[in-house]
C-alpha positions as CSV (number, residue, x, y, z in Angstrom):
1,X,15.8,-46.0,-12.6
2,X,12.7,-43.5,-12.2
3,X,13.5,-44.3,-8.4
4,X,16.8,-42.8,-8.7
5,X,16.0,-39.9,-9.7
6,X,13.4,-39.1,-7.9
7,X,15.9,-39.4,-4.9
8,X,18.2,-37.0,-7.1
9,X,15.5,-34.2,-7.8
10,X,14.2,-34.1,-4.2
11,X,17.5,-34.4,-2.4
12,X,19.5,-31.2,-2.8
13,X,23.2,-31.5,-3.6
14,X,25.8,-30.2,-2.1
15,X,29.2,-30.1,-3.7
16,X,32.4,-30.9,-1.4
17,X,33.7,-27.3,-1.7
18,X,30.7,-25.7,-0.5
19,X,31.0,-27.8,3.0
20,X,34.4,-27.5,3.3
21,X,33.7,-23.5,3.5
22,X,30.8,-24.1,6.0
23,X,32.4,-23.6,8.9
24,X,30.9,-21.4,12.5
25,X,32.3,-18.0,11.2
26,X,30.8,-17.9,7.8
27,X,27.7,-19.4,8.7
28,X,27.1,-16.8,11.2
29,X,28.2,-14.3,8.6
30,X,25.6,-15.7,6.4
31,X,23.0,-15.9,9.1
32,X,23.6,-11.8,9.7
33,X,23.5,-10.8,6.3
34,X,20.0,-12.9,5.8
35,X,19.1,-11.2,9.0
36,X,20.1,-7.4,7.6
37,X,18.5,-8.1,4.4
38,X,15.3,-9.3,6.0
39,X,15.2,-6.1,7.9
40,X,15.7,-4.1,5.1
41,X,12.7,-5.8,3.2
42,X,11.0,-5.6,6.2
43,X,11.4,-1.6,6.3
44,X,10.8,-1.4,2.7
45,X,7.6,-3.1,2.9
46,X,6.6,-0.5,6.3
47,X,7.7,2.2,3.6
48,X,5.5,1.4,0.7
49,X,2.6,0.9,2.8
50,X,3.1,4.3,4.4
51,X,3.5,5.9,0.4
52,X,-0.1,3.8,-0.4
53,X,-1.8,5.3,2.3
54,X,-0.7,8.4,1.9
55,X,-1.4,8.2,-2.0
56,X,-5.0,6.9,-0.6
57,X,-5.3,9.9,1.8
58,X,-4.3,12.8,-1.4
59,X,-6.9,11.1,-3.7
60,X,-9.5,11.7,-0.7
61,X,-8.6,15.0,-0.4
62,X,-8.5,15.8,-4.1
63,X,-11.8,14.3,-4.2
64,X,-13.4,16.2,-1.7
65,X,-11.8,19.6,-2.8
66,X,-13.6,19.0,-6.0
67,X,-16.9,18.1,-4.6
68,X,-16.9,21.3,-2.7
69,X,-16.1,23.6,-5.4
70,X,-19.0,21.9,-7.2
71,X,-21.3,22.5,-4.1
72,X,-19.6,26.1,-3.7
73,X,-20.4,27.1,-7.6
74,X,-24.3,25.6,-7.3
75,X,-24.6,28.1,-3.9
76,X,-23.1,31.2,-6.0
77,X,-25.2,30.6,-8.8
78,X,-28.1,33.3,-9.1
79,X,-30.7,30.6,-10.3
80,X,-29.6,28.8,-6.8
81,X,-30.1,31.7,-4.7
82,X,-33.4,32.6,-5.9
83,X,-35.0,28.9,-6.2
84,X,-33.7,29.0,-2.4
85,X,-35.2,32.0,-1.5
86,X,-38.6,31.1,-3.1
87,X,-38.2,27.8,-0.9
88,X,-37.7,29.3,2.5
89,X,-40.2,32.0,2.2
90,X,-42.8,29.1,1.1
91,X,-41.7,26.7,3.9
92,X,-42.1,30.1,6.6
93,X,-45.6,30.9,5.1
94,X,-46.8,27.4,5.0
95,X,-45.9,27.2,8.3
């Protein structure tokens, strides 16, 4: 009995009416519409790789935007500008 169905899970069925309508037209209809979708997910797939990267590439930029204006604001500050001017003129005498 367990033998049976085994052979009955593993072994696909396939009632009458479905090979009746399996004839060269609508197989080949079949076969381009599986081909057209495949495409499509295909494309899809090229598309949200394209939206990732680009999502990747705007975080970048944002990222570096910020970092500058942080470096920017450090240079402008007048505590900055004077620490840096006491450097160089002690690196120029020293030397």
């Amino acid at each position: 009995m367990a033998g049976i169905l085994t052979k009955r899970i593993w072994q696909p069925y396939c009632p009458p009416c479905v090979l009746l309508h399996r004839t060269p037209s609508v197989s080949s209809q079949l076969f381009e519409r599986h081909r057209a979708l495949k495409q499509s997910i295909e494309a899809r797939q090229v598309a949200l790789e394209d939206a990732r990267k680009l999502r990747s590439y705007q975080r970048d930029a944002r990222n570096l935007c910020s970092w500058i204006d942080e470096r920017r604001k450090t240079a402008r500050d007048e505590c900055y500008q004077v620490q840096r001017l006491v450097t160089l003129t002690l690196v120029f005498v020293t030397s």
